[in-house]
Structures are given as structure tokens and as C-alpha cells.
KOLSE-855219 format. One record per residue: x, y, z of N, C-alpha, C in turn. Coordinates in nm, 3 decimals. Example, Ala and Ser with C-alpha at 12.3 -4.5 7.8 and 13.67 -1.06 7.14 Angstrom:
# residues 2
+---------+---------+---------+---------+---------+---------+---------+---------+---------+
:     n_X :     n_Y :     n_Z :    ca_X :    ca_Y :    ca_Z :     c_X :     c_Y :     c_Z :
+---------+---------+---------+---------+---------+---------+---------+---------+---------+
:   1.319 :  -0.569 :   0.780 :   1.230 :  -0.450 :   0.780 :   1.320 :  -0.330 :   0.780 :
:   1.285 :  -0.225 :   0.708 :   1.367 :  -0.106 :   0.714 :   1.290 :   0.003 :   0.787 :
+---------+---------+---------+---------+---------+---------+---------+---------+---------+
***
This chain:
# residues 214
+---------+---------+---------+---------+---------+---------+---------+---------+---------+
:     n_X :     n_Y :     n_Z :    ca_X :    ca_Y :    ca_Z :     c_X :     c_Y :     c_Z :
+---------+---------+---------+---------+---------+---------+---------+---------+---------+
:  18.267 :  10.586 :  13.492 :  18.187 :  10.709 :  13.507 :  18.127 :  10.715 :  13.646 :
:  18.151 :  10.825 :  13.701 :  18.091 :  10.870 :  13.829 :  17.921 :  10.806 :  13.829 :
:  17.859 :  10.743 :  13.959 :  17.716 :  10.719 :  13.964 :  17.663 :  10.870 :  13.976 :
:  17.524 :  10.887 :  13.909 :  17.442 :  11.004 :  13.911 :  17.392 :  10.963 :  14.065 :
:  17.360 :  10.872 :  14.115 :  17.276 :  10.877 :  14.256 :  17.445 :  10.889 :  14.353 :
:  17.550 :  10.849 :  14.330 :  17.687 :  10.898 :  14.440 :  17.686 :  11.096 :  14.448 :
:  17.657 :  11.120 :  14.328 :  17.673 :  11.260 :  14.298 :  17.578 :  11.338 :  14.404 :
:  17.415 :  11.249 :  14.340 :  17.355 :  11.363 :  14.436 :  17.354 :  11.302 :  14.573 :
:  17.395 :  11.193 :  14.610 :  17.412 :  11.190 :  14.777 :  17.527 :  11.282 :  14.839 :
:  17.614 :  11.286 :  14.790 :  17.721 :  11.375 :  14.850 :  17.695 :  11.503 :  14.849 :
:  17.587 :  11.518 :  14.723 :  17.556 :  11.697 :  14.748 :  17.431 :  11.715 :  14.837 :
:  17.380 :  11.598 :  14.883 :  17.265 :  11.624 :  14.964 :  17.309 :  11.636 :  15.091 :
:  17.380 :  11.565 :  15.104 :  17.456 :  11.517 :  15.237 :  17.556 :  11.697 :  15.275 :
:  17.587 :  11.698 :  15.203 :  17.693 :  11.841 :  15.171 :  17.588 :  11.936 :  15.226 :
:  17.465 :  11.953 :  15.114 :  17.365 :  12.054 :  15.224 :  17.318 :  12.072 :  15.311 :
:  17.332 :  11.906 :  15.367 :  17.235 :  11.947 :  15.489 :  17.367 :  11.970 :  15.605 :
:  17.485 :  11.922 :  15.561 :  17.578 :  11.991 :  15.676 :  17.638 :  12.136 :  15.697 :
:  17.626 :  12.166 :  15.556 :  17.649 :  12.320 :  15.577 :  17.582 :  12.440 :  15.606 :
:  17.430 :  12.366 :  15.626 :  17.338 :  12.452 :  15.662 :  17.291 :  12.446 :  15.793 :
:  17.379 :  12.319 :  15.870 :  17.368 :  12.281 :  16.025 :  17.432 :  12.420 :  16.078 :
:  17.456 :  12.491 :  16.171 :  17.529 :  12.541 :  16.245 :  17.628 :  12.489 :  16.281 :
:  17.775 :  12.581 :  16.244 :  17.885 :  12.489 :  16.312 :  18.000 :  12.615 :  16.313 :
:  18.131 :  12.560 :  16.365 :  18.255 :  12.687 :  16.331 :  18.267 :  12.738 :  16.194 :
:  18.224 :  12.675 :  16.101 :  18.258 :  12.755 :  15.982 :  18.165 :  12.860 :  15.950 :
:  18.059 :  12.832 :  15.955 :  17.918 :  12.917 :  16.012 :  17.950 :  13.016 :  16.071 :
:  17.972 :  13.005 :  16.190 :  17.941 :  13.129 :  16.304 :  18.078 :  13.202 :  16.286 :
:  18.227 :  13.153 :  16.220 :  18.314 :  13.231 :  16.197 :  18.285 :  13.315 :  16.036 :
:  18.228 :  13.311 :  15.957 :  18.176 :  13.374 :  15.848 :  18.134 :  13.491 :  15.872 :
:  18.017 :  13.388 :  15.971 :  17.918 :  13.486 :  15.943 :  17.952 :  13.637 :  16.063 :
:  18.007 :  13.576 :  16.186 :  18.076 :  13.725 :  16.256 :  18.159 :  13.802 :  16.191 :
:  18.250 :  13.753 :  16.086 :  18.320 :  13.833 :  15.986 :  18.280 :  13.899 :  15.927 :
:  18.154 :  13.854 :  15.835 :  18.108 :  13.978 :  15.753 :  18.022 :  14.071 :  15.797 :
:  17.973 :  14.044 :  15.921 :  17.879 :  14.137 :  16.014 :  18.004 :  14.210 :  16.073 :
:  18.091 :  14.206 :  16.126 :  18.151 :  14.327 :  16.194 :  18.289 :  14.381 :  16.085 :
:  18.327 :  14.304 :  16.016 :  18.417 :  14.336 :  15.897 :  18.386 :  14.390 :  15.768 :
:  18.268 :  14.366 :  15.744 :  18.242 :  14.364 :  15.634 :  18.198 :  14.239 :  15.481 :
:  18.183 :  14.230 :  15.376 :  18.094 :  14.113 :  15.312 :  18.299 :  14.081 :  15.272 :
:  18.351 :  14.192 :  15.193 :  18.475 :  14.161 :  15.165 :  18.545 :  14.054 :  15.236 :
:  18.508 :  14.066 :  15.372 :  18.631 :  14.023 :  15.491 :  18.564 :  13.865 :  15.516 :
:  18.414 :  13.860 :  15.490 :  18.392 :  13.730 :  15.486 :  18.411 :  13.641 :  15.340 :
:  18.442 :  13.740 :  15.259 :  18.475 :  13.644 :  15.120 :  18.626 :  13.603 :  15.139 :
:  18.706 :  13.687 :  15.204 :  18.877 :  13.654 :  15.225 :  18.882 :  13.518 :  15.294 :
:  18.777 :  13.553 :  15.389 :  18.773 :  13.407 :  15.509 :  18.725 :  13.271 :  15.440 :
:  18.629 :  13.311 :  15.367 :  18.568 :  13.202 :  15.300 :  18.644 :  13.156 :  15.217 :
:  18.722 :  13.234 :  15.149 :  18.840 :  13.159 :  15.055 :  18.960 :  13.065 :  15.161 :
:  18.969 :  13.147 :  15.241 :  19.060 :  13.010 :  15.337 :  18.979 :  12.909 :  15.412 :
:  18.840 :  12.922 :  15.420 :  18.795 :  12.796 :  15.414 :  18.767 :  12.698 :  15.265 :
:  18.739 :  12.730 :  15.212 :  18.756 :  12.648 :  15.061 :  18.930 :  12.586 :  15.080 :
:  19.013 :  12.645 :  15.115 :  19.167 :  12.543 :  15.092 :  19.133 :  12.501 :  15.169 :
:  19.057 :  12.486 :  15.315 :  19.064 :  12.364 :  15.423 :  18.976 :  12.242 :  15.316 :
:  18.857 :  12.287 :  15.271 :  18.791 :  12.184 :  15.230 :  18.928 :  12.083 :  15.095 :
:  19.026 :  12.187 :  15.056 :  19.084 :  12.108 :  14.936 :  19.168 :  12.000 :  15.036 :
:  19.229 :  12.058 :  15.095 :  19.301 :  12.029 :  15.187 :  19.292 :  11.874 :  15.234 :
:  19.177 :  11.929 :  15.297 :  19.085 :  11.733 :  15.339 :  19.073 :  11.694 :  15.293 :
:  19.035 :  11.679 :  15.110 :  19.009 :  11.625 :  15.025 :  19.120 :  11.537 :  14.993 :
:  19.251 :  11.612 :  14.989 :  19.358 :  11.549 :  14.932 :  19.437 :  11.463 :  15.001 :
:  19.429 :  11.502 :  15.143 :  19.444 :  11.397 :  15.222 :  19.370 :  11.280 :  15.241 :
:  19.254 :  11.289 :  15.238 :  19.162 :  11.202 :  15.251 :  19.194 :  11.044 :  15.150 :
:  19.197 :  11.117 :  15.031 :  19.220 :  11.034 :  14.922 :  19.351 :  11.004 :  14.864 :
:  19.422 :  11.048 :  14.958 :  19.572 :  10.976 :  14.937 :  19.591 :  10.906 :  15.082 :
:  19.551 :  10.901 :  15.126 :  19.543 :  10.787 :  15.274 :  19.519 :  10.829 :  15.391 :
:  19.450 :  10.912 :  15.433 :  19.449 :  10.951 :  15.573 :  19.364 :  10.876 :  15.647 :
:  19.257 :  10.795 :  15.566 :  19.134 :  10.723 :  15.586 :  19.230 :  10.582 :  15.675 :
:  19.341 :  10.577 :  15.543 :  19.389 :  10.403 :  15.589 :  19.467 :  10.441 :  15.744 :
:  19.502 :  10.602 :  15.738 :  19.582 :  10.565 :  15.870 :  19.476 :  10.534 :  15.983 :
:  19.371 :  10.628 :  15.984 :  19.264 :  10.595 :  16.082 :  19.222 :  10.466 :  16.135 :
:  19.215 :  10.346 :  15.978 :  19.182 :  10.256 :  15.997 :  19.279 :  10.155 :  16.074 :
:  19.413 :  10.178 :  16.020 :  19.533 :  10.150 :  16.112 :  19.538 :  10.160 :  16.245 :
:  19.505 :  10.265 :  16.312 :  19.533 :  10.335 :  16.422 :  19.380 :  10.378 :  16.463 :
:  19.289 :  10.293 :  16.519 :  19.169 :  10.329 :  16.533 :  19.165 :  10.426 :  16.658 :
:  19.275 :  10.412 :  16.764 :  19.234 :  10.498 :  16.855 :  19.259 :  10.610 :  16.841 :
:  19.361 :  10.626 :  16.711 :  19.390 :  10.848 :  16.681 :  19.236 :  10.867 :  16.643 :
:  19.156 :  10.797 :  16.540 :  19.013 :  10.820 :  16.489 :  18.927 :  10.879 :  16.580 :
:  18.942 :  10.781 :  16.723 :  18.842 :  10.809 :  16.827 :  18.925 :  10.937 :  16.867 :
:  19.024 :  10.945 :  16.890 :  19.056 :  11.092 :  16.962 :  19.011 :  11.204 :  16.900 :
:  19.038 :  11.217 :  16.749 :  19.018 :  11.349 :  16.666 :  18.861 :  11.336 :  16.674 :
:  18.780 :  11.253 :  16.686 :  18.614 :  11.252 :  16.700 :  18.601 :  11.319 :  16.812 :
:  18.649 :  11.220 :  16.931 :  18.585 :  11.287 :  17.102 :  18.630 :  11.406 :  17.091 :
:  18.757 :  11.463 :  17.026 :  18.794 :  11.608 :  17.029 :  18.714 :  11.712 :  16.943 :
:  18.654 :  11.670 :  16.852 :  18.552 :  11.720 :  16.757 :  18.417 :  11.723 :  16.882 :
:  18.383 :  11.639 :  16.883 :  18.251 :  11.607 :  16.976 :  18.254 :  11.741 :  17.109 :
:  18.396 :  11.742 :  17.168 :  18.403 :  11.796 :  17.249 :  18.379 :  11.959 :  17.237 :
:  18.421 :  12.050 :  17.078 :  18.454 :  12.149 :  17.032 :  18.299 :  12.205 :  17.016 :
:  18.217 :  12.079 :  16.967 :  18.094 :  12.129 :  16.899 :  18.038 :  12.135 :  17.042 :
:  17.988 :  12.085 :  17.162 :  17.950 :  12.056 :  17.258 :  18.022 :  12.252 :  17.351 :
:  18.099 :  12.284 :  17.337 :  18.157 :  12.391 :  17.399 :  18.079 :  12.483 :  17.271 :
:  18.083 :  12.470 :  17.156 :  17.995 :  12.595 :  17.082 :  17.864 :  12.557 :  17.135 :
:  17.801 :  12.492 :  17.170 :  17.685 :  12.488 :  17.251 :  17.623 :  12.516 :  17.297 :
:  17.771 :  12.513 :  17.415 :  17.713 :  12.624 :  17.551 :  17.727 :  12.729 :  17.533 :
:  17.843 :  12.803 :  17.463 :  17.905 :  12.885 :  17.421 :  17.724 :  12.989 :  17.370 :
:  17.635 :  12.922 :  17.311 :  17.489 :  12.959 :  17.246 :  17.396 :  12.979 :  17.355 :
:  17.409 :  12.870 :  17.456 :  17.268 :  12.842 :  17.500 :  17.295 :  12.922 :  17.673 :
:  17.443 :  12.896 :  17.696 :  17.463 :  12.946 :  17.875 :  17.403 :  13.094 :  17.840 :
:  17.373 :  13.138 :  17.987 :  17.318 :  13.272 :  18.028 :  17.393 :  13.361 :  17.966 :
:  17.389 :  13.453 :  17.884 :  17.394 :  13.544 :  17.813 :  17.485 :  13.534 :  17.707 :
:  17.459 :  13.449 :  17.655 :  17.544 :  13.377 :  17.537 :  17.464 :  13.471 :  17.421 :
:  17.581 :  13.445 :  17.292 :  17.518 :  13.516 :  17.201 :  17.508 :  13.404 :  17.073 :
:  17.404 :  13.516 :  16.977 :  17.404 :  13.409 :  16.862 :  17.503 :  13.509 :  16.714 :
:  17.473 :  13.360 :  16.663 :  17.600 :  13.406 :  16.568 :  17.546 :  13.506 :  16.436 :
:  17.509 :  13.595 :  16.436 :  17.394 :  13.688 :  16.385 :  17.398 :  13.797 :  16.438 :
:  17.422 :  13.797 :  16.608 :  17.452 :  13.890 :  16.681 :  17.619 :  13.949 :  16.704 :
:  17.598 :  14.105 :  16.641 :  17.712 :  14.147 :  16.613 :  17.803 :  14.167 :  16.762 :
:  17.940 :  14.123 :  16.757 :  18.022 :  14.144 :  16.896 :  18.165 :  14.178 :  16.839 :
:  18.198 :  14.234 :  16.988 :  18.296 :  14.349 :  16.958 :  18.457 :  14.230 :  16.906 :
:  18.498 :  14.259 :  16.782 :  18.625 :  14.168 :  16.715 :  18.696 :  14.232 :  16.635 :
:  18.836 :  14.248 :  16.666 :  18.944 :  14.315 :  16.648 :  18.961 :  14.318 :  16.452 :
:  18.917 :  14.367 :  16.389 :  18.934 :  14.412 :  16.231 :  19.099 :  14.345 :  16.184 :
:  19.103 :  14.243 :  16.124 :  19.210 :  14.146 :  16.053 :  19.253 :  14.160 :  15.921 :
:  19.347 :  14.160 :  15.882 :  19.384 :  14.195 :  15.748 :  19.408 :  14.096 :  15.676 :
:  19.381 :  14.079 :  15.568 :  19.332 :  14.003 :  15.471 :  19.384 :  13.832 :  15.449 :
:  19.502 :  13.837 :  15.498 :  19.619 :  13.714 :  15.505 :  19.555 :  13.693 :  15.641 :
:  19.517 :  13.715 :  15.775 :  19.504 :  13.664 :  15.873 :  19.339 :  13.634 :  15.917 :
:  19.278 :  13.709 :  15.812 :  19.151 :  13.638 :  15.733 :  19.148 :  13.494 :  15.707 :
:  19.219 :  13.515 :  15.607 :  19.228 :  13.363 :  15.521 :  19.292 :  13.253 :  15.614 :
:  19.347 :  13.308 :  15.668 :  19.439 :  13.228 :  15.747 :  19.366 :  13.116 :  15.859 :
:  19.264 :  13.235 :  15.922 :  19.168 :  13.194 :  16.046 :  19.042 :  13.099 :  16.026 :
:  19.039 :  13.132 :  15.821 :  18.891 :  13.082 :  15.767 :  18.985 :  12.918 :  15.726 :
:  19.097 :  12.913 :  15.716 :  19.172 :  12.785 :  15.687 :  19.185 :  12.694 :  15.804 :
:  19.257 :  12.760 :  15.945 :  19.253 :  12.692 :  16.054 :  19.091 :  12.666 :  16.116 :
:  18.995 :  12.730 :  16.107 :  18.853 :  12.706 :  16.157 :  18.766 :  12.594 :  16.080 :
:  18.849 :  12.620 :  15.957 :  18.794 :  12.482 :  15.863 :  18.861 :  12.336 :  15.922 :
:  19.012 :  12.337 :  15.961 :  19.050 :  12.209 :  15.933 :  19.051 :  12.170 :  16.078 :
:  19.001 :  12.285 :  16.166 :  18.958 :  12.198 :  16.306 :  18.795 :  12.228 :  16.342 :
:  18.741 :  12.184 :  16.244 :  18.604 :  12.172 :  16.219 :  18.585 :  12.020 :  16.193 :
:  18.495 :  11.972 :  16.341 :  18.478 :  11.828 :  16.285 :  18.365 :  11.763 :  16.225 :
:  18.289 :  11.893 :  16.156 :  18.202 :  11.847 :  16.118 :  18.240 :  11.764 :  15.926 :
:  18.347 :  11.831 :  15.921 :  18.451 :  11.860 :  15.783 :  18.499 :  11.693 :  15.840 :
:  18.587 :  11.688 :  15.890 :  18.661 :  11.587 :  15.965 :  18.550 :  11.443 :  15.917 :
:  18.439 :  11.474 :  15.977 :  18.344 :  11.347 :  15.940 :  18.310 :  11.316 :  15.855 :
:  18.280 :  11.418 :  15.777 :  18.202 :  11.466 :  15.613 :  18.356 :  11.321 :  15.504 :
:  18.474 :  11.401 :  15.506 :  18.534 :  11.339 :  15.415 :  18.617 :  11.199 :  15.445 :
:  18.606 :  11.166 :  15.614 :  18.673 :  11.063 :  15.674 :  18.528 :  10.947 :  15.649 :
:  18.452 :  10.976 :  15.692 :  18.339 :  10.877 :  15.714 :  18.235 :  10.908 :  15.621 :
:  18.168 :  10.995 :  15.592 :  18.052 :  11.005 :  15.467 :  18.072 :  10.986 :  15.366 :
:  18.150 :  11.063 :  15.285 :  18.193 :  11.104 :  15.169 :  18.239 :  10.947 :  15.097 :
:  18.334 :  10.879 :  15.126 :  18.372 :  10.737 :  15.122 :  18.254 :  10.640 :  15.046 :
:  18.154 :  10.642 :  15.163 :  18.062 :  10.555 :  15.117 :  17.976 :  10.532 :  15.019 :
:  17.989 :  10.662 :  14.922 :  17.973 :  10.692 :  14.809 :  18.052 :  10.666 :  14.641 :
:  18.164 :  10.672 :  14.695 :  18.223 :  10.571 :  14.641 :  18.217 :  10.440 :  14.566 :
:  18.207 :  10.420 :  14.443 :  18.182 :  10.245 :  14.397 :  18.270 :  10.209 :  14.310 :
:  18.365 :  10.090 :  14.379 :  18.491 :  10.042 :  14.276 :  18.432 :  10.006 :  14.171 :
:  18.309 :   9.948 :  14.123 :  18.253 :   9.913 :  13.992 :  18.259 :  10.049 :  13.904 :
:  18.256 :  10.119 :  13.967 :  18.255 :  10.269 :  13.848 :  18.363 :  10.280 :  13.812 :
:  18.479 :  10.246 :  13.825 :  18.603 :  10.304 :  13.817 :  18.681 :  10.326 :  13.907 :
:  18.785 :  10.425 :  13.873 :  18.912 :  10.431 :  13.940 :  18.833 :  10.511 :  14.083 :
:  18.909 :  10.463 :  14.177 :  18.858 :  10.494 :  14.338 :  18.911 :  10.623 :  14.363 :
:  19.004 :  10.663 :  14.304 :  19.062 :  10.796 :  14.349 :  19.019 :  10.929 :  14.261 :
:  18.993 :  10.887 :  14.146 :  18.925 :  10.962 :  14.108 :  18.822 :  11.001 :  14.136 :
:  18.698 :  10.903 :  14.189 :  18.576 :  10.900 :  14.212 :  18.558 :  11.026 :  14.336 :
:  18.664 :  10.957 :  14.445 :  18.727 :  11.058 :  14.534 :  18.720 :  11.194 :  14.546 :
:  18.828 :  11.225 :  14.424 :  18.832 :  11.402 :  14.427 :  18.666 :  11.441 :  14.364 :
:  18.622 :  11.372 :  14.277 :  18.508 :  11.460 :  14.191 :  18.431 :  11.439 :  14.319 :
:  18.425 :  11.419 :  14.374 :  18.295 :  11.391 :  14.513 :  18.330 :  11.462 :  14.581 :
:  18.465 :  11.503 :  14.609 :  18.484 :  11.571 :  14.703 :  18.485 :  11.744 :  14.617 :
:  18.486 :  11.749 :  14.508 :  18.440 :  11.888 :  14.426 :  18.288 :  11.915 :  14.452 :
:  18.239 :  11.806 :  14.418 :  18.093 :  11.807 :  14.483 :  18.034 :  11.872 :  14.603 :
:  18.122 :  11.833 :  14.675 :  18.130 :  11.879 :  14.852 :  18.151 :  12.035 :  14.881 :
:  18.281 :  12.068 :  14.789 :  18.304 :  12.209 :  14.797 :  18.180 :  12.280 :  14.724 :
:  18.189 :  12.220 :  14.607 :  18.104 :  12.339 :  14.519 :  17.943 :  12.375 :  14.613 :
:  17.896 :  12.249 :  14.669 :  17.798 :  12.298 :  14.697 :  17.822 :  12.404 :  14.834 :
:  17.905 :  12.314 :  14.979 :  17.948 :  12.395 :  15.094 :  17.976 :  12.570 :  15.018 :
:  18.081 :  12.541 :  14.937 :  18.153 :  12.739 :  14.908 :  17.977 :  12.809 :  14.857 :
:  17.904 :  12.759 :  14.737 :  17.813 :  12.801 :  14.707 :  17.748 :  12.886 :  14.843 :
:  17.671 :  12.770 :  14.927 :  17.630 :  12.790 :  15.037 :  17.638 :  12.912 :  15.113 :
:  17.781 :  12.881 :  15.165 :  17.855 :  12.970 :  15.256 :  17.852 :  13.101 :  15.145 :
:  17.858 :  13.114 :  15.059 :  17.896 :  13.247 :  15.010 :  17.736 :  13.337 :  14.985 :
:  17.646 :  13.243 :  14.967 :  17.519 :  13.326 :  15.011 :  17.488 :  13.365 :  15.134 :
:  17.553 :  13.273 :  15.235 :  17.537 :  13.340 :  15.399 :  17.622 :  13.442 :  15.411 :
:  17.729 :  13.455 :  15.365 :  17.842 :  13.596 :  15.372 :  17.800 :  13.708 :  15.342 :
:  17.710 :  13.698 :  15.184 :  17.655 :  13.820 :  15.150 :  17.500 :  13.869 :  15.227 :
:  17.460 :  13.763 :  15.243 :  17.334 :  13.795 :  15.327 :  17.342 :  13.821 :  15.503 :
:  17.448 :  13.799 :  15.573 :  17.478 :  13.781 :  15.708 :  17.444 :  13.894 :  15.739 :
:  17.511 :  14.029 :  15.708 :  17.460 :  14.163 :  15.773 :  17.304 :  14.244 :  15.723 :
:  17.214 :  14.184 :  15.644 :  17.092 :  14.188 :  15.643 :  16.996 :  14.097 :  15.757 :
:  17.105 :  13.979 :  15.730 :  16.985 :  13.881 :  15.853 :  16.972 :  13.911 :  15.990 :
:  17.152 :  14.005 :  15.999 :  17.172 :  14.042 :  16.147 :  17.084 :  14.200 :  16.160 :
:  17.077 :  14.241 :  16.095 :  16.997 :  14.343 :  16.127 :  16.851 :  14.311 :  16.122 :
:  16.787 :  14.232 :  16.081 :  16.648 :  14.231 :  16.077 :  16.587 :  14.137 :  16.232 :
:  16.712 :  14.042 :  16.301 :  16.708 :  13.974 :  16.408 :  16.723 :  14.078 :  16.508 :
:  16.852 :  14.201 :  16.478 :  16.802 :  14.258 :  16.552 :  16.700 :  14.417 :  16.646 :
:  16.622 :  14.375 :  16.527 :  16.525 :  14.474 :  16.540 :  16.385 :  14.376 :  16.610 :
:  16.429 :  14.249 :  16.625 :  16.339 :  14.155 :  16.699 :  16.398 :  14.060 :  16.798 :
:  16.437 :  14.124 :  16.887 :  16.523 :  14.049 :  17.012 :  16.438 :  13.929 :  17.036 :
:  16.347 :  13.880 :  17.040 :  16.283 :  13.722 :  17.020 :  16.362 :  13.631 :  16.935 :
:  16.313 :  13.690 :  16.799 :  16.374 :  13.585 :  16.741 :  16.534 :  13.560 :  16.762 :
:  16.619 :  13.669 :  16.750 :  16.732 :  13.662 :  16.848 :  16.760 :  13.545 :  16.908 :
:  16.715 :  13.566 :  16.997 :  16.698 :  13.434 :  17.112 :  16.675 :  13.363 :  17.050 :
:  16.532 :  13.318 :  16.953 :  16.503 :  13.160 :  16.994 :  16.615 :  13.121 :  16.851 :
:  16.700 :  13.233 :  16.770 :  16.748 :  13.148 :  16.676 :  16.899 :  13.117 :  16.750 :
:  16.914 :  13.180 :  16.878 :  17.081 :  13.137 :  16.926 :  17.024 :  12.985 :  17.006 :
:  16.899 :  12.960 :  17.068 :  16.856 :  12.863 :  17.128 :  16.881 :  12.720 :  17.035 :
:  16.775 :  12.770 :  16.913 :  16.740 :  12.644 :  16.803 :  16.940 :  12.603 :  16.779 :
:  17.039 :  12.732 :  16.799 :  17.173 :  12.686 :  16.720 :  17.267 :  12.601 :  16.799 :
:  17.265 :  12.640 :  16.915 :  17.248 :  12.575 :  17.042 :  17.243 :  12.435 :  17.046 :
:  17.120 :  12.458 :  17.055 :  17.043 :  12.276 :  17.038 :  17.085 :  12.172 :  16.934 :
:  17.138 :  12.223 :  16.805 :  17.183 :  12.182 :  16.706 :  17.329 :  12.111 :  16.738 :
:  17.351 :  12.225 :  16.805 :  17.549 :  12.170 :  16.806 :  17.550 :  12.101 :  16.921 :
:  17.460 :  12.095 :  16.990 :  17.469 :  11.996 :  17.123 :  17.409 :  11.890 :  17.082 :
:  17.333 :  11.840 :  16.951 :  17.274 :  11.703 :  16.922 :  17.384 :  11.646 :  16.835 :
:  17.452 :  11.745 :  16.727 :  17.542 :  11.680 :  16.680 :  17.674 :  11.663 :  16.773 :
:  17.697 :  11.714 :  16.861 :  17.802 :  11.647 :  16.985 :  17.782 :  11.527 :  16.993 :
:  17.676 :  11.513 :  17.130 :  17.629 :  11.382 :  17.142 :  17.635 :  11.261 :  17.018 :
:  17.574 :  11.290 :  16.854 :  17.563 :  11.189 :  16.769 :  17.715 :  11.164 :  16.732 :
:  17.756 :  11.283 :  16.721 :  17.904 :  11.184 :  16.702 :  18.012 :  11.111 :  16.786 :
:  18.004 :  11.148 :  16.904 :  18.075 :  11.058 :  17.053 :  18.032 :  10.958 :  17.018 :
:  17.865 :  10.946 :  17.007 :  17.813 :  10.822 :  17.009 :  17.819 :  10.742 :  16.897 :
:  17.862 :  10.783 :  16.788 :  17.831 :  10.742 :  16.629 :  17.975 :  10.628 :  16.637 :
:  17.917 :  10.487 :  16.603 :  18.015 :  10.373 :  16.615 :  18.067 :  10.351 :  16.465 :
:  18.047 :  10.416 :  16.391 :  18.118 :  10.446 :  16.229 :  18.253 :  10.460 :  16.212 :
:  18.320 :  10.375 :  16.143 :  18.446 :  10.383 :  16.153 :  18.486 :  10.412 :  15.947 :
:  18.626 :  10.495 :  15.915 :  18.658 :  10.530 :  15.841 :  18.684 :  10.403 :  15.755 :
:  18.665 :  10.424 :  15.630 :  18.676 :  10.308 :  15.531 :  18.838 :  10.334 :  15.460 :
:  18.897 :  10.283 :  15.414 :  19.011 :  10.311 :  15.302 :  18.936 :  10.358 :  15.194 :
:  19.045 :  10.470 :  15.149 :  18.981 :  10.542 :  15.030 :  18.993 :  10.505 :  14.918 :
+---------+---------+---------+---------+---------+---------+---------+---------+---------+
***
């Protein structure tokens, strides 16, 4: 039987990353502000297959290749590190915008929706870390079968992330309108998002954590 304290670490852990600022975030949430709530539920459904996606890899070996091959690990990190570090600046350089703030984006049809909310997920390294390095350590061979333990943790992960994300989808074009009827907060919330994705850059370049076998 699954541990009750593995359960709620992975869903704690789950919240507090999906409520960080990151690509899955700021691609949502520009979707349903200039597309519509529809166009961010299409997207959000192709991010949910990235999250299955990782899952299933994860726990059929992607962990052991990492561990095999430690320097692909470090590459897909520094390349993660590097992505979040460019949404950054992307926030904070001179007339950068925040992701709240509506900008001009070409209207996508429904397959190239899903499509964009699938590729933004699976080169999202905040995802990348979550099921290579967190998620794992939760895990306890005394409970049982390891692969099982696996997927239900990693259901854990989704249910809470999709939950999440799907209250920011429906709420995105209320929040963006009330930010911008107050160009302050505007600012200091593209600043605070900013600051966010440039600390988690830095922590993960620097983060000496290496992937466990699943």
C-alpha cells in the first residue's frame, strides 16, 4: 500500500511547483487571455499527455539511463536551467511583459493547441526535475511494488498540476483584466515572475542531485 506521508509529499511538492511561474504557466495562461478559456482548456489537455508522458517514461527507465549516462542528465538540466534563465529576462529586461499581459498571438486551431500545450510541457524543465529527481524519492520498496508506487505518484502529480492549471485557465482573463486596470501591479507581478525563474535557474545549474533508478 502506497505511504499516506509519500502521497502528500508529492502533492505538496506538485503545488508548490505549479504555482511557481514557469512555460506551462505563461503558455496557458496567454492562451486563454487572447484565445479564449476554450483554447486554454485544448492546451491544457496537451499538457496533461506531457505530464503522462514523463510519467511513463520515467518509470520504465529513463531515470536508469540518466544514471548510466550522467553527462546527458547534466545537459538536459544546464539546458533546462538555461530556458528558465531566458524566461527571466524575457520578464524582467526593459519592456518585457508579464504573463497576464495580453500580446498580440496568431489564433491556433485546436490540434495545434494541444499540440504546443504537449511540446511546452515536455521541454519544461521544471517537469523534467519534478519526475527525474523529486518524485523518486518518494518512493519506498518496503511498500511494495516500485512501479506501481511510481505511476500512482505520478497521478498524484497530475491530478493536482491539471487541477491547478485549470483554475488559472478559467480565471486568467479576469486576473488580466483587473492587473490591467492597475499598471503597478502589472509590473511588480512581471518583476516578482522574473525573479522566480531566475532563482530557479540558478538552483538547478547548481543543484548536485542526481536521478535515482525508478
Amino acid at each position: 500500500m502506497l505511504p499516506l506521508a509519500s502521497v502528500l509529499g508529492v502533492a505538496a511538492v506538485s503545488l508548490g511547483m505549479v504555482l511557481t511561474p514557469g512555460p506551462n504557466m505563461m503558455y496557458l495562461v496567454s492562451r486563454s487571455i487572447t484565445q479564449g478559456r476554450r483554447a486554454g482548456v485544448v492546451s491544457l489537455g496537451g499538457v496533461a499527455l506531457g505530464f503522462l508522458v514523463y510519467m511513463t517514461a520515467t518509470n520504465l527507465g529513463l531515470s536508469v539511463l540518466f544514471v548510466a549516462v550522467p553527462v546527458l542528465y547534466l545537459a538536459v538540466k544546464f539546458a533546462g536551467a538555461g530556458y528558465l534563465a531566458w524566461l527571466a529576462w524575457q520578464a524582467l529586461r526593459p519592456g518585457g511583459r508579464s504573463a497576464f499581459q495580453p500580446g498580440e498571438l496568431t489564433p491556433d486551431r485546436p490540434g495545434r493547441l494541444f499540440t504546443m500545450g504537449l511540446v511546452t510541457n515536455l521541454l519544461n524543465p521544471k517537469i523534467a526535475v519534478m519526475y527525474l529527481s523529486l518524485i523518486p524519492q518518494f518512493v519506498r520498496p518496503a511498500a511494495g511494488h516500485v512501479l506501481a508506487q511510481g505511476f500512482a505518484l505520478g497521478l498524484v502529480q497530475m491530478s493536482v498540476a491539471v487541477t491547478v492549471n485549470l483554475a488559472i485557465v478559467l480565471a486568467a482573463g479576469t486576473i488580466a483584466a483587473f492587473l490591467s486596470r492597475r499598471p503597478t501591479w502589472l509590473r511588480i507581478q512581471r518583476y516578482l515572475m522574473g525573479t522566480v525563474l531566475g532563482v530557479l535557474a540558478v538552483k538547478l545549474a547548481t543543484d548536485h542531485a542526481r536521478p535515482g533508478p525508478a
